[in-house]
TORVEXLO-984068 format. One record per residue: residue in one letter; x, y, z negated of N, C-alpha, C, O in turn. Coordinates in steps of 0.02 Angstrom, whole numbers, plus 50000, padded with zeros to 5 digits. Layout:
residues N
AXYZXYZXYZXYZ/...
This chain:
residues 510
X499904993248727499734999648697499064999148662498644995748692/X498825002548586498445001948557498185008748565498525013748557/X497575008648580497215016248550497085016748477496925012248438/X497205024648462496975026748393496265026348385495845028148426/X496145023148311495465021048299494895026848343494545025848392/X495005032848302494385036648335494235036848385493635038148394/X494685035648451494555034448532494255029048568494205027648628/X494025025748503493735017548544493065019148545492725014048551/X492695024648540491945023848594492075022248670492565022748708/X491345019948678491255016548758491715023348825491625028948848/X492245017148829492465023948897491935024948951491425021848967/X492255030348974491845032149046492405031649076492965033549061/X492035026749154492475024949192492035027949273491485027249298/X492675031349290492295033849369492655027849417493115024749389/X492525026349469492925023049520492555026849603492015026249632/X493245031049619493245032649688493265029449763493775028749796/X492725028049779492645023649837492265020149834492245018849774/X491825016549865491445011949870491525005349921491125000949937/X492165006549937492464997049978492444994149915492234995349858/X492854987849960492794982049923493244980649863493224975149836/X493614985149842493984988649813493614990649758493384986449719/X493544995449751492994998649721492464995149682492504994549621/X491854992149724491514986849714491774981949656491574981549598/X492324977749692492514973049649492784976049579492604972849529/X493114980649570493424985949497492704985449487492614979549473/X492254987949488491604988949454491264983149431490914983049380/X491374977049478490944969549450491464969349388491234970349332/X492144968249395492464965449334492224967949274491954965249226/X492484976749297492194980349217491534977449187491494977349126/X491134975549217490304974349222490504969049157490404969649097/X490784964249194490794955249170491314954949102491414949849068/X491534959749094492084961949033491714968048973492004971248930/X490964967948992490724973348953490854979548948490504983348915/X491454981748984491684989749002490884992849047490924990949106/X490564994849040489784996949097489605002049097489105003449129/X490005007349054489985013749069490255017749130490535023249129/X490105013549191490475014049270489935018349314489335017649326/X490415023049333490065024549421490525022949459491125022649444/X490175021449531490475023349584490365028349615489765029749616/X490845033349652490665037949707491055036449778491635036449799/X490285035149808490515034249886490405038649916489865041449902/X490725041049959490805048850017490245045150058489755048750060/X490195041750077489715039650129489015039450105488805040550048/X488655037650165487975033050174487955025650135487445023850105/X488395022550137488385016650106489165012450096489735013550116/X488845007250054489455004350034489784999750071489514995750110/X490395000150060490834993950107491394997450136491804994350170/X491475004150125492195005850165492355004350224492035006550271/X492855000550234492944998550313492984992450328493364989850368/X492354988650276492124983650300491344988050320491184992750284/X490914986150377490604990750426490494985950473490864984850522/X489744981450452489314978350504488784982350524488484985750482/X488624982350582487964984750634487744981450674488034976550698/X486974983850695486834979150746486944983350828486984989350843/X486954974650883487084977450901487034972950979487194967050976/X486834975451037486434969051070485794965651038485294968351013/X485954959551045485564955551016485854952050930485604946750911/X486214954650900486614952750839486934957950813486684963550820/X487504957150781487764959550691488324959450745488284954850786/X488824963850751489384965350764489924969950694489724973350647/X490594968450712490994972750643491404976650679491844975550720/X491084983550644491274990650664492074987750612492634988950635/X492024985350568492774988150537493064979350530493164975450576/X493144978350459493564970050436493194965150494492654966950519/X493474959950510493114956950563493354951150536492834947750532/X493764948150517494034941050493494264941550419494514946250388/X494034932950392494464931350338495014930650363495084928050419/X495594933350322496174931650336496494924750312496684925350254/X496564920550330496854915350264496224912750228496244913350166/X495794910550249495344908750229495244900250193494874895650211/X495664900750143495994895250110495714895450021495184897449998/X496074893650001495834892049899496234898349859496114899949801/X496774901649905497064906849874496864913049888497094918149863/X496374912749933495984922349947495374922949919494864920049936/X495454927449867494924927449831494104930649873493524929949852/X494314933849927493844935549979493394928049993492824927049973/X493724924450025493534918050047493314913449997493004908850022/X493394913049923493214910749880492314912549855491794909349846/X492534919749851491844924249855491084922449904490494922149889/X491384921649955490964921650005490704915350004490094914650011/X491124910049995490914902649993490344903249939489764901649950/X490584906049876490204904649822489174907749828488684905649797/X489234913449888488964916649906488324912949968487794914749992/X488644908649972488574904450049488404906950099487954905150136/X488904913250109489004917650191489184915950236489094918950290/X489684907150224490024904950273489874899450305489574895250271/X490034897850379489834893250407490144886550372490474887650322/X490084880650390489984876250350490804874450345491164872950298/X490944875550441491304872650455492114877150448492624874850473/X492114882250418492614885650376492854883350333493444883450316/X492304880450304492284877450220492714871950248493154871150206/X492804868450289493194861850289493614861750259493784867450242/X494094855450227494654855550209495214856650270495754859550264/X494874852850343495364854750405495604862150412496194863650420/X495184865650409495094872650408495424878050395495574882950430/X495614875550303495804877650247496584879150246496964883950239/X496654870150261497484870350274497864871150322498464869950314/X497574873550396497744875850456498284881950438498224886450396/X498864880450487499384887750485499334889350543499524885950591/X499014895950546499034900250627499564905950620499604909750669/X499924907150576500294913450564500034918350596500314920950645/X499284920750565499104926450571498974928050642498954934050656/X498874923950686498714925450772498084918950781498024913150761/X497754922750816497244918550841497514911450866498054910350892/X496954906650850497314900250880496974895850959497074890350984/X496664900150973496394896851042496524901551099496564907651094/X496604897751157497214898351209496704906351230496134907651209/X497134910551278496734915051324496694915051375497194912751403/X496304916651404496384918151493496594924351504496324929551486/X497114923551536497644928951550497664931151614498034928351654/X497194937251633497234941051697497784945151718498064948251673/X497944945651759498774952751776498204955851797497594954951800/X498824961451816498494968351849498424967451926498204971851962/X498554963251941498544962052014497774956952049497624954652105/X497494956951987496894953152002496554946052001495974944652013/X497464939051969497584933951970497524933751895497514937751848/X497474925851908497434923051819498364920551812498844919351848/X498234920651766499214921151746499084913151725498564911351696/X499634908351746499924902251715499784900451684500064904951653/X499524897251643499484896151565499784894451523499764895651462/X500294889451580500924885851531501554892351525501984892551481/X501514895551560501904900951560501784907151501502244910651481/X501214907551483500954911651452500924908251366500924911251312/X500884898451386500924898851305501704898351303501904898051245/X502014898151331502804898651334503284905151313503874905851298/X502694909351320503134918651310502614917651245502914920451199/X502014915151219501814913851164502224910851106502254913351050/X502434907051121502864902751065503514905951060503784905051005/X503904910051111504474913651102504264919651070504744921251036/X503874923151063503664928651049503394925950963503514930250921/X503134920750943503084917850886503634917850845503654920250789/X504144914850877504514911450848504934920150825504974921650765/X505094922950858505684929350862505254932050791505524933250737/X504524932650806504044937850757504304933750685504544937050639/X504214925950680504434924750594505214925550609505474926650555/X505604925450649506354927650633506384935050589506864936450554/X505984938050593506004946350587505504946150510505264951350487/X505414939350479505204939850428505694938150375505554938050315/X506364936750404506974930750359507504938950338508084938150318/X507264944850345508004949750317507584953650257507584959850257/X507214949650203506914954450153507334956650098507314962150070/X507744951250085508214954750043509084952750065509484949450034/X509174956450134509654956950179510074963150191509894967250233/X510614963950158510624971650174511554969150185511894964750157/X511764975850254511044976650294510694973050357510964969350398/X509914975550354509644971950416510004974350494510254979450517/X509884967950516510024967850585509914972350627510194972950681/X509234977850592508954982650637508764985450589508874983350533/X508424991050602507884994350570507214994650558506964996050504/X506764992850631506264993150641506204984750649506724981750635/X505614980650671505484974550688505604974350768505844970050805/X505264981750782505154980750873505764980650878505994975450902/X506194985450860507194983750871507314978150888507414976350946/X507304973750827507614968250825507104963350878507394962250931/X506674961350874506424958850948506684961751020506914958551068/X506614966651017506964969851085507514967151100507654965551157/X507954966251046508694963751057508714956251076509104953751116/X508184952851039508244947051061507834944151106507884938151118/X507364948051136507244945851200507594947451259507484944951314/X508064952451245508334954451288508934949251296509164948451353/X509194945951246509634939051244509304935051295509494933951352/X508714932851264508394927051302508464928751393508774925951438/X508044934051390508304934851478508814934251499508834932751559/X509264934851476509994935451509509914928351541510094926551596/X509524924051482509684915451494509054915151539508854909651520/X508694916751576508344915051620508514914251696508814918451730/X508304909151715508504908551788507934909151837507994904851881/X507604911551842507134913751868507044917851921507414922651918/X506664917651971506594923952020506424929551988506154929251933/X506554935652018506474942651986505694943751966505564945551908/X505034942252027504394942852010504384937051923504254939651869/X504524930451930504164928251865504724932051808504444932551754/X505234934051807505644937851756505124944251713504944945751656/X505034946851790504614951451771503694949951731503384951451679/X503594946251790503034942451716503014938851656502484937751625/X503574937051639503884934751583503774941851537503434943051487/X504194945851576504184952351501503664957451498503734962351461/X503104956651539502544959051552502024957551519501524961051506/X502234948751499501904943251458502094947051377501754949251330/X502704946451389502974949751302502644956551271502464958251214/X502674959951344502434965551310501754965651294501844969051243/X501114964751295500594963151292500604959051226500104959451191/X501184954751204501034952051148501194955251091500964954151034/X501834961451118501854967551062501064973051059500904976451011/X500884972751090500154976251078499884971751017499884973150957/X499664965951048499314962350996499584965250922499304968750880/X500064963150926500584962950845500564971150833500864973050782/X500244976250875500054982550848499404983250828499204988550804/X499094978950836498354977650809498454975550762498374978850711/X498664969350760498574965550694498984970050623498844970150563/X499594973950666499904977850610499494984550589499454986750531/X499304986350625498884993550628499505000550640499525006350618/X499794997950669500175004750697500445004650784500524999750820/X500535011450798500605012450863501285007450911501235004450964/X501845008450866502295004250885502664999150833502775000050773/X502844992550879503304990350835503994991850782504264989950730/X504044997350847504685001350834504605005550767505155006450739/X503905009150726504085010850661503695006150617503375009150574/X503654999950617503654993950577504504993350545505024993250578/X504424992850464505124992750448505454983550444505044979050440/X506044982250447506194977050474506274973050419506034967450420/X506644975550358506744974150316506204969050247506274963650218/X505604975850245505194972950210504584967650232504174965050193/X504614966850302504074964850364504114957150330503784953150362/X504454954350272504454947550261504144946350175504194941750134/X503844953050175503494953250106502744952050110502374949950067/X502604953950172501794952650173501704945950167502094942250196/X501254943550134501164936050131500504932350176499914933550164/X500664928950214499784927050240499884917750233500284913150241/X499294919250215498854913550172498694907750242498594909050301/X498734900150201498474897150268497804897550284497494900950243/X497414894950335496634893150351496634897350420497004902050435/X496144894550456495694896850527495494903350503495214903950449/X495604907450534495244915750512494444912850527494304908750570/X494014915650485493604914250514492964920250499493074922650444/X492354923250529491864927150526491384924950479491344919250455/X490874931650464490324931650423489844928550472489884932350520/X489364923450488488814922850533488334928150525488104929450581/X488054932050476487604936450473488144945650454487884951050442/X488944944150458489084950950451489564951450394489334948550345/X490014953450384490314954150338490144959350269490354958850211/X489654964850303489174969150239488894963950197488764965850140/X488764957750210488064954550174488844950350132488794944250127/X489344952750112489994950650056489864955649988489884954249928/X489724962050024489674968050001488834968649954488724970949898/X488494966249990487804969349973487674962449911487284963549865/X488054954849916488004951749864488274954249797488024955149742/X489004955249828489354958549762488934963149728488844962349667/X488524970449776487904975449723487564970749679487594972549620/X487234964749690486614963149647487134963249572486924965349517/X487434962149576487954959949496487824968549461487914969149401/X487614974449500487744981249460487124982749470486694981049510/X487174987049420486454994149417486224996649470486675000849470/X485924998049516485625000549561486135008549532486745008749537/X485845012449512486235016949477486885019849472487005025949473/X487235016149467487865014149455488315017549516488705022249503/X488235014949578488375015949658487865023649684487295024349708/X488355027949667487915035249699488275035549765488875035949776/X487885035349796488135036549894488095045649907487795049949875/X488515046249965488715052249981488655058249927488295063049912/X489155055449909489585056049835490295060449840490685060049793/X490465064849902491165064149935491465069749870491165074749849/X492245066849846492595070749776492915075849814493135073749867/X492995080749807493315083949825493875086749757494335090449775/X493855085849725494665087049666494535082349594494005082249562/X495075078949578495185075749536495505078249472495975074849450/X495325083549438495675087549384495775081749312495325078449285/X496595082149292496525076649256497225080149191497455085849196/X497435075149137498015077549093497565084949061497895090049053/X496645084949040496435090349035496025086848961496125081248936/X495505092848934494935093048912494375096548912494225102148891/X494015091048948493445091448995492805090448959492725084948934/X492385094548952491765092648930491125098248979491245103849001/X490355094048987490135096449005489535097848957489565097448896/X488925099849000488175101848951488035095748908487945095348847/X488035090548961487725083148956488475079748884488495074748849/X488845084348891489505079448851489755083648801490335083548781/X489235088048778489705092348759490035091448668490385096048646/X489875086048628490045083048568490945079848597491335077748555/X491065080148650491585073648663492005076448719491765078348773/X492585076648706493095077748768493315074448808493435068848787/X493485075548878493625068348925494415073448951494525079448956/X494815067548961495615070348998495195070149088495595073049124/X495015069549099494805067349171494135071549202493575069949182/X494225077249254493545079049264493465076649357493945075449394/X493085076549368493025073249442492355079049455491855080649424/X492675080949521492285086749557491985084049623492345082749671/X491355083149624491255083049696490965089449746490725094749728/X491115086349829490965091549873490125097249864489995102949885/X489695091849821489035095249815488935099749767488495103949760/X489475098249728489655102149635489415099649583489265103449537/X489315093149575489235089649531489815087149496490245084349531/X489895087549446490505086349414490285080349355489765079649323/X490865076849357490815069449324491415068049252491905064349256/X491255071149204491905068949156492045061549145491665056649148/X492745062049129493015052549134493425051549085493715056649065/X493585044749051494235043349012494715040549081495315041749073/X494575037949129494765034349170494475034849248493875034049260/X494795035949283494595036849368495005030849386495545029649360/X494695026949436495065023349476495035022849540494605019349566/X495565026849582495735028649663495655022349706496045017649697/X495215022149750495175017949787495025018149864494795014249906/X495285024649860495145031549948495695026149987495945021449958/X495825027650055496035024750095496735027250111496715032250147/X497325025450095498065029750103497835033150179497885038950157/X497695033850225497615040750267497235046050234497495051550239/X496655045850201496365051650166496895051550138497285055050169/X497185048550080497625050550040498405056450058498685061150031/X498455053050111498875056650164498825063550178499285067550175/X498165065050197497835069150215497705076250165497685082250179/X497655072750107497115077350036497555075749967497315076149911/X498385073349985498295071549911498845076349885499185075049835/X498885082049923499205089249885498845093349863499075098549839/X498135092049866497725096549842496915091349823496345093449820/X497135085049813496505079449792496355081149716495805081449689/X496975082149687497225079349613497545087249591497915091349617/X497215086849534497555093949495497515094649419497045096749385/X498175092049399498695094149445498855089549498498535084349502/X499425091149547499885087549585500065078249571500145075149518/X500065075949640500335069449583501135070949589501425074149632/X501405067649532502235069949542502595068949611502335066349661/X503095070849606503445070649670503575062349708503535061549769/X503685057949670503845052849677503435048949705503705045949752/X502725047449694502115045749713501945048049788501885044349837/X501895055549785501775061549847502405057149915502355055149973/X502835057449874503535056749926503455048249959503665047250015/X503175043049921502935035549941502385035349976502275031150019/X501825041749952501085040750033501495044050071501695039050100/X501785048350095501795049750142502225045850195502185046550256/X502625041750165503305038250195502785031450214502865028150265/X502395030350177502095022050191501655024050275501305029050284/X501795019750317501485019650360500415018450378500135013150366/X500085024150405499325021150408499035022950459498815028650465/X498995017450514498855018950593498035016650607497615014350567/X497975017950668497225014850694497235010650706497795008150709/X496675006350724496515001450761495745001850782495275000650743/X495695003350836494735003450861494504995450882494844990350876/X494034995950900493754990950935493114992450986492624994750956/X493064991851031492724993751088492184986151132492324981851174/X491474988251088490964982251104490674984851167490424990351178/X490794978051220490334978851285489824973151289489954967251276/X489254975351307488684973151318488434970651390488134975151420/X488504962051441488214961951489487904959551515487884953851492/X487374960251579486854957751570486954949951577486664945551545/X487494948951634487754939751649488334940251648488694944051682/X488534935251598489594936451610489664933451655489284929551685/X490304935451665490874936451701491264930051707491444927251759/X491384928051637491874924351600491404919451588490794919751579/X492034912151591491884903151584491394903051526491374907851487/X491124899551521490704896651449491324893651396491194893151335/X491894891851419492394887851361492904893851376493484892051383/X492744901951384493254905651366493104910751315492574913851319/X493604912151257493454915051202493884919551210494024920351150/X494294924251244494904926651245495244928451288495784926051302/X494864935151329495214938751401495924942651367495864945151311/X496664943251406496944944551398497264948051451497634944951490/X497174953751456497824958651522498524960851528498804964651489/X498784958451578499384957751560499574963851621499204963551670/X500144969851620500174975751647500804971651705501374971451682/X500734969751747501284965051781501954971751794502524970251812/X501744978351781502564984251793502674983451729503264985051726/X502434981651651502824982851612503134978551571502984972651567/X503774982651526504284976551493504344979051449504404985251449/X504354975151386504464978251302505194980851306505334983951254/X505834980351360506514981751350506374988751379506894991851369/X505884993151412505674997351436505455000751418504874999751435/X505485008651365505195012051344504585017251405504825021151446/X503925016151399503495019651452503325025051420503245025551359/X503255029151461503125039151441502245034751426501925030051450/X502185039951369501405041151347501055043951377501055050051370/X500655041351418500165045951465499235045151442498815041651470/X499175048951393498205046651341497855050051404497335046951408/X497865054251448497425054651495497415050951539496845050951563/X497885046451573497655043451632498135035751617498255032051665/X498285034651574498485028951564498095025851476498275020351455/X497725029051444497575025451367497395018351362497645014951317/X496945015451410496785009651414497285005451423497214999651403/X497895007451455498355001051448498734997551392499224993751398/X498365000051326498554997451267498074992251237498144987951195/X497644994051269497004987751268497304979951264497534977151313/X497254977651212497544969051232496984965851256497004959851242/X496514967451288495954962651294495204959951280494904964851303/X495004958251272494324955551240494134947851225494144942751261/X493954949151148493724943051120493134942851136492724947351136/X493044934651157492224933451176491874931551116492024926751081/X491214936851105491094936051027490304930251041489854929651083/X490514927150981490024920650997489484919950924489524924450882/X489154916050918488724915051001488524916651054487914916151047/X488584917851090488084921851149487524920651148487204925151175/X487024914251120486274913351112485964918151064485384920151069/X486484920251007486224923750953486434933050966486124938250954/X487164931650996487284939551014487304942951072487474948851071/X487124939351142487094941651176487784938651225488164934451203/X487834940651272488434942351317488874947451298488924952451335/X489184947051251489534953051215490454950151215490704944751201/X490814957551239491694957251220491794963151187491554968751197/X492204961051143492424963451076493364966251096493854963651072/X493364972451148494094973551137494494977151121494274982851121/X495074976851104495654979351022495984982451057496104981051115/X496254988951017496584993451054496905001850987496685007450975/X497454998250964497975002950914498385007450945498615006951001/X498475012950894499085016750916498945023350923498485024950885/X499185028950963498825036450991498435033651034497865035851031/X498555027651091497935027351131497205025851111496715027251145/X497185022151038496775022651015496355027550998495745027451009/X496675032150971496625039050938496085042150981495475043250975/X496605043351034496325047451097495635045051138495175048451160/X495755037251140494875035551147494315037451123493795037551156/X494405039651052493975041450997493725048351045493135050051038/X494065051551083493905057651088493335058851160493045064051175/X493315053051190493255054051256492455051451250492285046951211/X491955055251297491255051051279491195042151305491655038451323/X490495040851300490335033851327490575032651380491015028651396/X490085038751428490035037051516490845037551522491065035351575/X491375040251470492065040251518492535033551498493015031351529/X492245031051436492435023051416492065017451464492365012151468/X491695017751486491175011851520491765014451583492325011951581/X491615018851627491935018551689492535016951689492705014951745/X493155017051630493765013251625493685008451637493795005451689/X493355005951558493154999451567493074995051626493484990751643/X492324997051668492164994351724492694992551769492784986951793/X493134999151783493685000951823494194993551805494224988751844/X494594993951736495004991651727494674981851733495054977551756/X494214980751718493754974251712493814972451798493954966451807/X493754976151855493534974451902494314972951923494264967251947/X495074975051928495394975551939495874970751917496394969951948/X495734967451863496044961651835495724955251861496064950251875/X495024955551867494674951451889494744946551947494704940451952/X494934954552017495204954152067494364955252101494344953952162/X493714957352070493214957152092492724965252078492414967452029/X492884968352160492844975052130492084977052150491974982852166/X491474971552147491054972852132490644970752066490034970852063/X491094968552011490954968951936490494972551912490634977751882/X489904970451919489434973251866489734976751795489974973051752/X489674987051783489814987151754489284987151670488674987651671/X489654986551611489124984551560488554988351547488474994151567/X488144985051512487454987651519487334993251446486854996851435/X487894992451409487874996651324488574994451300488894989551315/X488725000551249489285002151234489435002451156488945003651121/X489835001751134489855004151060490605002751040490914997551051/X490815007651014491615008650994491615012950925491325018150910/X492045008950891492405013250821492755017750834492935017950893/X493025023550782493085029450760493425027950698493085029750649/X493965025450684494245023850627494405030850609494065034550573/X495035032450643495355041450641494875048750648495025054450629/X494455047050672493955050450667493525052050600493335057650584/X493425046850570492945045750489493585049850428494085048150396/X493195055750440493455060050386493605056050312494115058050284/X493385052950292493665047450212493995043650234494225040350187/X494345040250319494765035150320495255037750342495795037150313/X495175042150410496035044750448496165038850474496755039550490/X495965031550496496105026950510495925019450492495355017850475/X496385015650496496365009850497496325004350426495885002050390/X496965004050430497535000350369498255002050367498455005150416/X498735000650315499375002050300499574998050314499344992350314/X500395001050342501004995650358501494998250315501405003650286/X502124994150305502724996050282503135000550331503474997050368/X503195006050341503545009050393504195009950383504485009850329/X504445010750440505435012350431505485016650394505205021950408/X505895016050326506105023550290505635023550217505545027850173/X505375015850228505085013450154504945007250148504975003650197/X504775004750088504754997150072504404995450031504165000550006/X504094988149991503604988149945503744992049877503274992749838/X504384994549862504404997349814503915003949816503685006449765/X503805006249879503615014749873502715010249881502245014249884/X502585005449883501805003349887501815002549801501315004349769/X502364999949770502354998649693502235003949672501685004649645/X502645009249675502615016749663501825020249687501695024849649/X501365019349733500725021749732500225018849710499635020149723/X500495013949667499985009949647499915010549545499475008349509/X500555014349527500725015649477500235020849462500095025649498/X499885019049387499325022349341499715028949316500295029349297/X499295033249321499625040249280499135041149216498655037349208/X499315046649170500115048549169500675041549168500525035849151/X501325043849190501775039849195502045037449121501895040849072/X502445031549114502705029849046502025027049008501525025949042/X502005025748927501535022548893501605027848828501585025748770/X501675033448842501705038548753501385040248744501225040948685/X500745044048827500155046948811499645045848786499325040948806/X499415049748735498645049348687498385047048725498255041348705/X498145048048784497815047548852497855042748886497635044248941/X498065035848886498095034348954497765031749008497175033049017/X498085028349044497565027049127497215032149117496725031649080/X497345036549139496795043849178496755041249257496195040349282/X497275040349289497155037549361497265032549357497755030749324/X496945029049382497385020749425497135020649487496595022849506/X497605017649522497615016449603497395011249636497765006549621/X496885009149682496905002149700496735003949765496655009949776/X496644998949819496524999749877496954994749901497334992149860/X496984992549969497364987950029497954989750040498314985550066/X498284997150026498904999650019499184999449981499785000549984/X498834997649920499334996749857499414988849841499444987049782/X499444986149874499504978049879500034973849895499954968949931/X500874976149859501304974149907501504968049949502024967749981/X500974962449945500984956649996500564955150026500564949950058/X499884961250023499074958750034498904965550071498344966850094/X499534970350074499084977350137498784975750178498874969850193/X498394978550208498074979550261497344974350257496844975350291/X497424968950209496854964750201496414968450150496544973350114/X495674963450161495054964250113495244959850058494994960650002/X495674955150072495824950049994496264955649966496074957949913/X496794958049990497304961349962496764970049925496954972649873/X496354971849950496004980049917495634975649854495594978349798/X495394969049866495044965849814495184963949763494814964149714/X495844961149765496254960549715496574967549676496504968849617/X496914971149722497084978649696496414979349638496514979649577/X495764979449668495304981249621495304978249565495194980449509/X495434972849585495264967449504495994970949461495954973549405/X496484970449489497204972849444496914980149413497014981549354/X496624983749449496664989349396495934990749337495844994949293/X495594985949359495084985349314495374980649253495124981849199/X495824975749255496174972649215496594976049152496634974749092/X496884980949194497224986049157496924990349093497184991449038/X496224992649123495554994649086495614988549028496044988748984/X495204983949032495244975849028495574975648972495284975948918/X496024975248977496664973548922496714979548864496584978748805/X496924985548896496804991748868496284991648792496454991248733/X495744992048818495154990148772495254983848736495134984048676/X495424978548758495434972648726495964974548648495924974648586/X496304975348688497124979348634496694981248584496534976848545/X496434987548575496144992948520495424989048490495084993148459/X495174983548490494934983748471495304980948386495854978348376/X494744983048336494974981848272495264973448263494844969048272/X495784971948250495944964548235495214959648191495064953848205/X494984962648157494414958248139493854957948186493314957348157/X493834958148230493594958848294493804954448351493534953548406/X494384951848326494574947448410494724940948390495084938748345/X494384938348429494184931548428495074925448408495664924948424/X494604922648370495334916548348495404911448386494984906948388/X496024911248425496404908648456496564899948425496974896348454/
């Protein structure tokens, strides 16, 4: 598409959000000469739900906590190298080409509820079955129809095969699927939703993950974020910034504009209003969820409206304990609780008052301990998540303590000395976590929210919106490579756009 001559003054470009998303749409425009950019961040600062603090004696991550795939194909991990954020030994080539399929790769110590350490060989044994079933449930993407509906379905069914074939006494049967279930938690973390059961089955083989060791920021994953700023204007990035309506398909002019019309007016909560040729959405699909019948005005069409709401966007917290002498081995990275009454073939009544913690998979031992302290880092998705959010410190520490001393089998456990837990669902601009593909949609409806309005290519106008974010990523949701890239795609779009219109004696010979 070419613009008509008179429309090629410098656009104005807004971009909503300030993740990494965001950020990155704004370096490109930068490095492509488009620099007529703001950002508006609702917050205090930039990074979205990437969110380092301190904390103990070190940098802990309130939000992104790992490269995913931290290999030559994530442009996250590319970044950071170039940046030199990363330990050395990430950078390896060993590193690089490692396949963990997306699960941690060093063993856990696995407590029951009864106070004993669980087997190990037993435990990497319901590990590798529980592996193996999870990439089975990646092979029906373009299968119709699937075997199931959901992913948790179809696992259910086939662990429930496997037992049949067990010969076992009834107690290890039962720790066998006690083992399983605990590993469906995990896989509700890593997915970001409450159950397996509304994970859709079908598209669950579109997400793509990259090889390499996941691996951490040593000083934080903000300091990805705060490199990427030096590339922009100080200026540029206005903080607590929060939009409250996106009026667009208009003509907009203000005091400051008033020679020049913009299709695009952007309203914020303080009443500052921002005219645009171009906005680019980079809010979090739960706000979106939340605000997007009344974000945008007009309406976005039905089609769009009808794909956020169907795409799945759950919690995931994380809950930092602080103590004064652990507990735990010097060569253990990885407490794991296993509920010895329960079985993934077993649907359990939801009980958030007196049962939430048993969704807890555990605690990662966050290391160093010379640099951060005696600190566990543990994960916990779903409504029980939710409902943690709600409850104060003193009533998380005494679980905690409670549930710590009881696995242990040592019920005079020092309980921790400081606390600190996320609020994903809580943070009015997130509603949560990250997106999944949920039952009752597929990457097409992530294609569909990721689509620039107005729709079609006829309008005088176009790109008034574009979409980017970790939800609009159909093989990269829920990641910081996948919102990063989204960003770069719709700044591209810009990119090209402009490139198009400029006068042919103007573009460089090929």
């Amino acid at each position: 598409m070419e613009l008509p001559h008179q429309e090629r003054e410098e656009p104005v470009i807004l971009i909503i959000g300030g993740g990494i998303s965001g950020i990155g749409a704004a370096q490109r425009l930068y490095k492509h000469s488009l620099r007529n950019v703001k950002v508006l961040e609702a917050t205090d600062r930039p990074g979205g739900r990437i969110w380092s603090t301190h904390f103990a004696h070190g940098v802990v991550e309130i939000g992104a906590h790992w490269i995913h795939g931290p290999s030559d194909g994530n442009p996250v991990f590319h970044m950071a190298s170039q940046y030199g954020l990363l330990h050395e030994t990430a950078l390896s080539e060993e590193n690089k080409n490692m396949e963990v399929g997306g699960h941690p790769a060093f063993a856990p110590i696995s407590y029951s509820s009864s106070g004993s350490v669980v087997d190990a060989e037993l435990v990497d044994a319901m590990g590798n079955l529980y592996s193996r079933l999870l990439d089975q449930s990646r092979e029906f993407l373009h299968v119709v129809p699937a075997p199931a509906t959901s992913v948790g379905q179809f696992m259910k069914k086939e662990i429930a095969s496997h037992a049949e074939e067990w010969h076992d006494d009834v107690p290890t049967k039962q720790l066998k699927l006690a083992l399983l279930s605990g590993f469906f938690k995990l896989e509700c973390c890593i997915s970001g939703t409450h159950s397996m059961d509304d994970v859709a089955l079908g598209p669950f083989g579109e997400y793509k993950m990259l090889p390499g060791l996941d691996c951490t920021f040593p000083s934080g994953y903000q300091g990805l974020i705060q490199c990427m700023m030096t590339s922009l204007p100080k200026e540029s990035v206005l903080l607590n910034k929060p939009v409250c309506t996106v009026h667009w398909q208009g003509s907009f002019k203000t005091p400051l504009t008033a020679e020049r019309k913009f299709p695009v007016l952007v309203e914020c909560e303080d009443g500052d209003k921002f005219p645009a040729d171009h906005v680019i959405i980079t809010v979090p699909l739960g706000f979106l969820k939340l605000k997007c019948d009344c974000f945008l005005d007009p309406p976005l069409p039905a089609r769009k409206l009808h794909a956020i709401h169907k795409m799945g966007f759950g919690t995931n917290n994380k809950i930092f304990l602080e103590f004064e002498t652990p507990f735990w081995k010097p060569d253990c990275y990885l407490i794991d609780f296993v509920w010895e009454n329960e079985s993934p073939l077993v649907d359990s009544e939801l009980d958030l008052q007196n049962a939430w913690f048993k969704k807890l998979i555990g605690f990662l031992v966050l290391q160093p301990p010379e640099q951060l302290g005696h600190v566990l880092c543990g994960f916990i998705a779903g409504k029980e998540s939710e409902f943690m959010e709600t409850l104060t410190d003193a009533e998380i520490i005494t679980s905690m303590t409670q549930v710590l001393q009881r696995f242990t089998g040592n019920p005079h456990l020092a309980p921790p000395i400081r606390m600190l837990r996320s609020k994903w669902h809580s943070q009015p601009y997130t509603k949560g976590s990250y997106s999944y593909v949920a039952v009752g949609c597929s990457g097409e409806d992530i294609d569909i929210i990721a689509e620039p309005l107005p729709e079609g290519n006829t309008d005088p106008k176009p790109l008034q919106l574009l979409f980017a974010g970790e939800a609009t990523h159909k093989t990269f949701y829920s990641t910081t490579h996948g919102a990063l890239q989204s960003g770069w795609r719709e700044a591209e779009r810009l990119i090209h756009l402009y490139a198009m219109s400029e006068p042919r004696h103007n573009k460089p010979k090929l």
